[in-house]
C-alpha positions in Angstrom: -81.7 202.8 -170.3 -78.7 201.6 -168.0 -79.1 202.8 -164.5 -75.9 205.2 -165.2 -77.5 206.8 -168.5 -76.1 206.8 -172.0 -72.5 207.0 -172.1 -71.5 210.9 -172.9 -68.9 211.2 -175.8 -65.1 211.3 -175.3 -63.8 214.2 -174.7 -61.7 216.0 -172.3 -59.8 213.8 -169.6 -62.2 213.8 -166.3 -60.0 214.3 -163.4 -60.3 211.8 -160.2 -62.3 214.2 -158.2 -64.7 215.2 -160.3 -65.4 211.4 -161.8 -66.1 210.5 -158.4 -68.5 213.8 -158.0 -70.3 212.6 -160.8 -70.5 208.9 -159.6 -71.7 210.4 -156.4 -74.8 211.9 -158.2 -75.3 208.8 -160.4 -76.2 206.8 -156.9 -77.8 209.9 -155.6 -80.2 210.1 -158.7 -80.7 206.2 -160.0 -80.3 204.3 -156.5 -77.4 202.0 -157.7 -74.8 201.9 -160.5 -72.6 199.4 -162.0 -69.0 198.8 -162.2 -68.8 198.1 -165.5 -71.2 201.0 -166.9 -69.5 203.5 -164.9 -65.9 202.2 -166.2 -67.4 202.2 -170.1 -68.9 206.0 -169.4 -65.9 207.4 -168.2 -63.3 205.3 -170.9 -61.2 203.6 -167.3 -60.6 200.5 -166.2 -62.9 199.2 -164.0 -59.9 198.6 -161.1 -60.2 202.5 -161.5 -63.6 202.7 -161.0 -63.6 200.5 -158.1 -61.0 202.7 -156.4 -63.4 205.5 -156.7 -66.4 203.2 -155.2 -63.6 203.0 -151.9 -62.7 206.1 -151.8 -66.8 207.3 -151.7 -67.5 204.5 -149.7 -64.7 205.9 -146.9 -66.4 208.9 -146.9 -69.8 207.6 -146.7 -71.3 208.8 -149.6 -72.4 205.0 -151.3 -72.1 201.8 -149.8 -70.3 199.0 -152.3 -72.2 196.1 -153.3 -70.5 193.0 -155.7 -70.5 194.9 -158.9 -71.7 198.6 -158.1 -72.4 200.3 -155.5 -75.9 201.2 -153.9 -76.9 204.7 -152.2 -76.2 205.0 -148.4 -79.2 206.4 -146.5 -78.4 207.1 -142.9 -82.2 206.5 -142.0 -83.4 204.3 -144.2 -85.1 201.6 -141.9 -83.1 198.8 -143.1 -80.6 197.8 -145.4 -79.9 194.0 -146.6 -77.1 192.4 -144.4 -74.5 192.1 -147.1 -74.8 195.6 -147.2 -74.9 196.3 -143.8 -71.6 194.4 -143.5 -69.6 196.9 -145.2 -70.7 199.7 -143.8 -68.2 200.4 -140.8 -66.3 197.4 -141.0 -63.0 197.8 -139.3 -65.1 199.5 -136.4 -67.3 196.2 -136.0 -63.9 193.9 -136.3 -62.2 196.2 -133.7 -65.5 196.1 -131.5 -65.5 192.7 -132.0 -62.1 192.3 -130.9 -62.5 193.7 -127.4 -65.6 192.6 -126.6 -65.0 188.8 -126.9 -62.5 189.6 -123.7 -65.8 190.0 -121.9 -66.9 186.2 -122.5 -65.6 183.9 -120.4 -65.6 179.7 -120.8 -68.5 178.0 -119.4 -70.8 180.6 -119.8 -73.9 181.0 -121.5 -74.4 184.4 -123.7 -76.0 186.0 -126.1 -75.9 187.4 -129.2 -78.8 189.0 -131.2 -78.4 189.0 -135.4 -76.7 192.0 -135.6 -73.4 192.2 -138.3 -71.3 193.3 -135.1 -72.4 190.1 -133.5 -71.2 188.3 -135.9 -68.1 190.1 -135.7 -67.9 188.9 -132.4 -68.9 185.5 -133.1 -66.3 185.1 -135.6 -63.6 186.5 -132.6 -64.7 183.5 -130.7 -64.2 181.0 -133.4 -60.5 182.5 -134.2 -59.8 182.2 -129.8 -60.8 178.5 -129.7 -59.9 176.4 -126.9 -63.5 176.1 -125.8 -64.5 173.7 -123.4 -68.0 174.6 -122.5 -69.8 178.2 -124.0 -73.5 177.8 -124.8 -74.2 180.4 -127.9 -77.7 181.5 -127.9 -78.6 183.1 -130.9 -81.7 184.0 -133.6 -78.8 185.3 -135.7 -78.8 182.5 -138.7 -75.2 183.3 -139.7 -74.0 183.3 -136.5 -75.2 180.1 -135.7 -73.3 179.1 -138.9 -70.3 180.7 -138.0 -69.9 178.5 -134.8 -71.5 175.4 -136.2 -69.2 172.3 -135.1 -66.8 174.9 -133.1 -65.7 171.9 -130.2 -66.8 173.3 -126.4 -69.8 175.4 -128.2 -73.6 174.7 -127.9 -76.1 176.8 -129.8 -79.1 177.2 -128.9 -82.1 179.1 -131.3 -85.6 179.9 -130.9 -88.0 179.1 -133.3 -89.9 181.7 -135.2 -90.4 183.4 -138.6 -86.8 183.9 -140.7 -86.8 187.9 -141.9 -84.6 187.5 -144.7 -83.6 191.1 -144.1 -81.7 190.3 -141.3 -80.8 186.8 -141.5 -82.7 186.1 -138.4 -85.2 184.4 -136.6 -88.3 186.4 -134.8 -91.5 186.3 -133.8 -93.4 185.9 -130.0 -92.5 182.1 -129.8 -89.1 183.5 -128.8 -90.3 184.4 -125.8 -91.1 181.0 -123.7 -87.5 180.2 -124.8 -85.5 182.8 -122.5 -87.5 182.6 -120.0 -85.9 178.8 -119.5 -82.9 179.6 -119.5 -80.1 181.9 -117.7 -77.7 184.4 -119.7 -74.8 185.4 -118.0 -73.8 188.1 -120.5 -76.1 189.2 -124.1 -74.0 191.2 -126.7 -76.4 193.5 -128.4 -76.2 195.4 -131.7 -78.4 198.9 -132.2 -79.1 201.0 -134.6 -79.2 204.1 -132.5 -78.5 204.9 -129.0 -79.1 208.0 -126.8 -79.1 208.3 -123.1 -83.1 208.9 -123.1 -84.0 206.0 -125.6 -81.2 203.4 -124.4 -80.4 200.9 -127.2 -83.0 201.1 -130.2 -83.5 198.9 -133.3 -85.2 199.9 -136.4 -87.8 197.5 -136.3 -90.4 196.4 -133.7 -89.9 192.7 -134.6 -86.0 192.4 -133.8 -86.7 194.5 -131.3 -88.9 192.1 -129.6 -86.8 189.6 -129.5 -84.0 191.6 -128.6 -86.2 192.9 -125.2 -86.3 188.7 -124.4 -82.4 188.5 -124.3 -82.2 191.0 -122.1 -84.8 190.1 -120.3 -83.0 186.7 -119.7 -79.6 188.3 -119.4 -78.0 189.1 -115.9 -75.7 191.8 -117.9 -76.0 193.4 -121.1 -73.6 194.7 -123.6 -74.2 197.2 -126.2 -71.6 196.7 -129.2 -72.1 200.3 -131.0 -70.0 201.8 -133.1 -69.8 205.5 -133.6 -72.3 205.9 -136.5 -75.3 204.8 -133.8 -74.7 207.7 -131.1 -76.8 209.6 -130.6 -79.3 208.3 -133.0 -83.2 206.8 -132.1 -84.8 204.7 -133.9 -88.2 202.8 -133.9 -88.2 200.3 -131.5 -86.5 200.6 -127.7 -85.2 196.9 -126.7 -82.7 198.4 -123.7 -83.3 201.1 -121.4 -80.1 202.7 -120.5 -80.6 201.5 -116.7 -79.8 198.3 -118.2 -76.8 198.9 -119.5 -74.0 197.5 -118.4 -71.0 198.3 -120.4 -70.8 199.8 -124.2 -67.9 198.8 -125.8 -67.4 200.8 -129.0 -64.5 201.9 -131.5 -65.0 206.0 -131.1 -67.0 207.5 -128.6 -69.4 210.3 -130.0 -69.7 213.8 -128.6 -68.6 215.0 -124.9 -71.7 215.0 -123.7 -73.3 211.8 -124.9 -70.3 210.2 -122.7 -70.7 212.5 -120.0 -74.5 211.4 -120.1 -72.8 207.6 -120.3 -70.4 208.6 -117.4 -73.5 209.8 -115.0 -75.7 206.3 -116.0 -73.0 204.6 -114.2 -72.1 202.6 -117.8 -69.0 201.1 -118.2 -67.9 202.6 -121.8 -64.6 200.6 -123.4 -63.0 202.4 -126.4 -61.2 199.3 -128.7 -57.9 199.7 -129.3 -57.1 201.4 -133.0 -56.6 198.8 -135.6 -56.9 195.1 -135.3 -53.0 194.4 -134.8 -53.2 196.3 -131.7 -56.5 194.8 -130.5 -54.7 191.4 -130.0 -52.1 192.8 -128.0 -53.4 195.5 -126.3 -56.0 196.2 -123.9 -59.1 198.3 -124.2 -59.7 201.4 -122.8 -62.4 201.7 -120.2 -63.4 205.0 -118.9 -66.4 204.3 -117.0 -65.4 201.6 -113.6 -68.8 199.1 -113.6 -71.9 200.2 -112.4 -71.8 201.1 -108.7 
């Protein structure tokens, strides 16, 4: 049997809300469903189904994957990057956006594998015009992303590849940062709280995560909303070494209150990506003292 179940007869119309209700509990039940099931169950075309995977997907009740859609678990360990991609995109480009204005030419930074690194990445490569950035990196699709970029070195560690993640991880990281100087490291989370600092969901990226900031002489954490407030497994950043979170949407008063009294520098992005190229971000927090 199909992942959706056998197809129920014809019968009355099914109204929009109520086909997306039922798609809803289709993920929640089977785990996935398919594009093309879904669109011969309900007798629509599967342009209509797919407006119904967007519309859950905004209100974060699936994730969409090429040809279906998969269930969204808010603490599931980890999801697949593909996946993790979509989920919260405009936030990441829009983070993305304003925290490239933090990098400055002839630096040397670093991102971890996160998919709001890569966002960031990718906001480098659109800038151009660099004449000497050093990249270092155990994301693998970042490093692709600025492969051949002219003015841009990257530098990787060597380790095991999780799949997972696209990344590269293990303790022979370690000897590596300790060589070398990073002016600034831009670091995805999957949670962050004032008493946790910046958390991953497992202890392998966070491992290497702890080396970059180890190496780093300031530390960025590129969070969008979802991750307030949340811990997970692994601690790589204690809030003490923090110095500026730039996100899309601040979570509740008091988690930026408790940002506010760490001395963090919080910057808000502006709201869409037209803006984000013309005007500045917010920052409510003046560096740490």
């Amino acid at each position: 049997m199909s992942a959706v179940g056998r197809s129920e007869p014809k019968g009355r119309p099914v109204f929009t809300q109520e086909r997306q209700q039922q798609i809803h509990r289709m993920v929640e039940e089977h785990g996935r469903v398919l594009v093309t099931e879904l669109a011969e169950r309900f007798d629509v075309s599967e342009q209509t189904i797919r407006k119904d995977l967007l519309s859950l997907e905004r209100s974060h009740r699936l994730t969409r994957t090429h040809g279906g859609a998969i269930a969204t678990a808010p603490d599931r360990p980890e999801l697949a990057f593909d996946v993790r991609q979509r989920i919260e995109a405009d936030a990441k480009r829009r983070i993305a956006a304003a925290a490239a204005d933090f990098v400055h030419d002839g630096e040397t930074i670093a991102f971890d594998a996160s998919t709001t690194a890569l966002e960031v990445a990718r906001r480098l490569r659109q800038i151009g015009g660099w004449r000497e950035l050093t990249v270092v990196t155990n994301g693998i699709r970042i490093a692709e992303e600025l492969a051949g970029q002219d003015g841009i070195t990257i530098l990787m560690p060597g380790g095991r590849m999780r799949w997972e993640a696209l990344s590269v991880v293990g303790p022979w990281g370690d000897g590596f940062f300790r060589r070398i100087n990073i002016a600034r490291a831009f670091l995805g989370a999957a949670g962050f709280t004032i008493q946790s600092g910046l958390t991953d969901a497992t202890e392998e990226e966070a491992q290497i995560k702890r080396a970059m900031v180890s190496g780093a002489i300031e530390v960025t954490g590129i969070v969008d909303h979802s991750k307030w407030g949340r811990a997970m497994l692994a601690t790589f950043c204690r809030t003490d070494r923090i110095a500026r979170i730039v996100t899309e949407a601040p979570a509740t008063a008091d988690l930026v209150e408790g940002v506010r009294r760490a001395g963090i520098e919080l910057v808000e992005a502006p709201p869409s990506d037209n803006d984000a190229t013309t005007a500045s971000p917010t920052q409510f927090v003046a560096a740490r003292p």
